[in-house]
C-alpha positions in Angstrom: -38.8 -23.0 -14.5 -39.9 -19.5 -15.1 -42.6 -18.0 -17.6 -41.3 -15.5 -20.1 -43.2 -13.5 -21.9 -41.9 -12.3 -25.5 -43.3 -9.2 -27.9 -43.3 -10.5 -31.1 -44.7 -10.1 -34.6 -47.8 -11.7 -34.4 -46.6 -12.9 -38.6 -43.1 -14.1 -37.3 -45.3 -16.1 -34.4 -47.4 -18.2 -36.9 -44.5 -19.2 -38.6 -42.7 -19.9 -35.9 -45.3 -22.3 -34.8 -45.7 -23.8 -38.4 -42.0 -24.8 -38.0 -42.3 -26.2 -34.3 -45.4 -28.3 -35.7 -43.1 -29.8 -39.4 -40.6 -30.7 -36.4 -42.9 -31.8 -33.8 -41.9 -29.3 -30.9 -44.1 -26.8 -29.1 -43.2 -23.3 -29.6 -41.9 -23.3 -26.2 -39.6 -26.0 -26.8 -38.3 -24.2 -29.7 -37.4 -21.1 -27.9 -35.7 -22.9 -25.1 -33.8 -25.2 -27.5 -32.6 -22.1 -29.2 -31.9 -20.3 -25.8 -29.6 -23.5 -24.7 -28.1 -23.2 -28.0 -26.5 -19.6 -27.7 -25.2 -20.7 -24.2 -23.9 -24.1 -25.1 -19.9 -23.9 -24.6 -18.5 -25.5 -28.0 -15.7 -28.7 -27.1 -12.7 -28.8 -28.4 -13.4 -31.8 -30.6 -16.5 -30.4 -32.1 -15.9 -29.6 -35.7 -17.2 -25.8 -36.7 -20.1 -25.0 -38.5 -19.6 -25.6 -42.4 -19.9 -21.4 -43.2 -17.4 -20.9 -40.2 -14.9 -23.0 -41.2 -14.8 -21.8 -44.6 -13.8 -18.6 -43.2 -11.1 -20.0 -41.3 -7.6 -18.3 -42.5 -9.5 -15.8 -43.9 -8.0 -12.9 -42.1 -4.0 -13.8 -40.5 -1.3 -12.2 -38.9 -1.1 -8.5 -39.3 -4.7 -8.6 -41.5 -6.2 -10.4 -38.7 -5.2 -7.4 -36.2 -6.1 -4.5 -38.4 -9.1 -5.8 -38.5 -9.7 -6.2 -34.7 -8.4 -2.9 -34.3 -11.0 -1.4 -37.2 -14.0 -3.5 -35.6 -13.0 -1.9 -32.5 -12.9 2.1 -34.1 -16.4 0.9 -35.9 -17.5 0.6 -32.5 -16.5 3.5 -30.8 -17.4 5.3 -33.5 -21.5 4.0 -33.2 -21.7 4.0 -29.4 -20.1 6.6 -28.1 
């Protein structure tokens, strides 16, 4: 286990600690929780997320790779 240390908004803390405490976690637990969370690999099986599948469709075919394609000119655009 390793100690990290974070520079944070000492406002964003407080409430971050008020919502460990309504869900009876340490602050701690509430970062690692989230950490595991953006490296969890999703199954197959799992069902998406309610916003992501209402998006689902939303951009097909040709749309889909004109938008890939602009994404990828936004990019460049901003970084290099």
């Amino acid at each position: 286990m390793h100690k990290l240390t974070l520079r944070v908004e000492d406002e964003l803390v407080d409430s971050a600690k008020k919502y460990a405490a309504l869900h009876g976690k340490s602050l701690s637990q509430l970062v690692a929780d989230y950490f595991a969370d953006l490296t969890r690999q999703p199954t197959e099986d799992e069902p998406l997320p309610p916003l992501t599948q209402s998006l689902t469709g939303l951009l097909a075919g040709a749309e889909m790779e004109d938008a890939e394609e602009q994404y990828k000119k936004y990019l460049e655009d901003k970084y290099l």
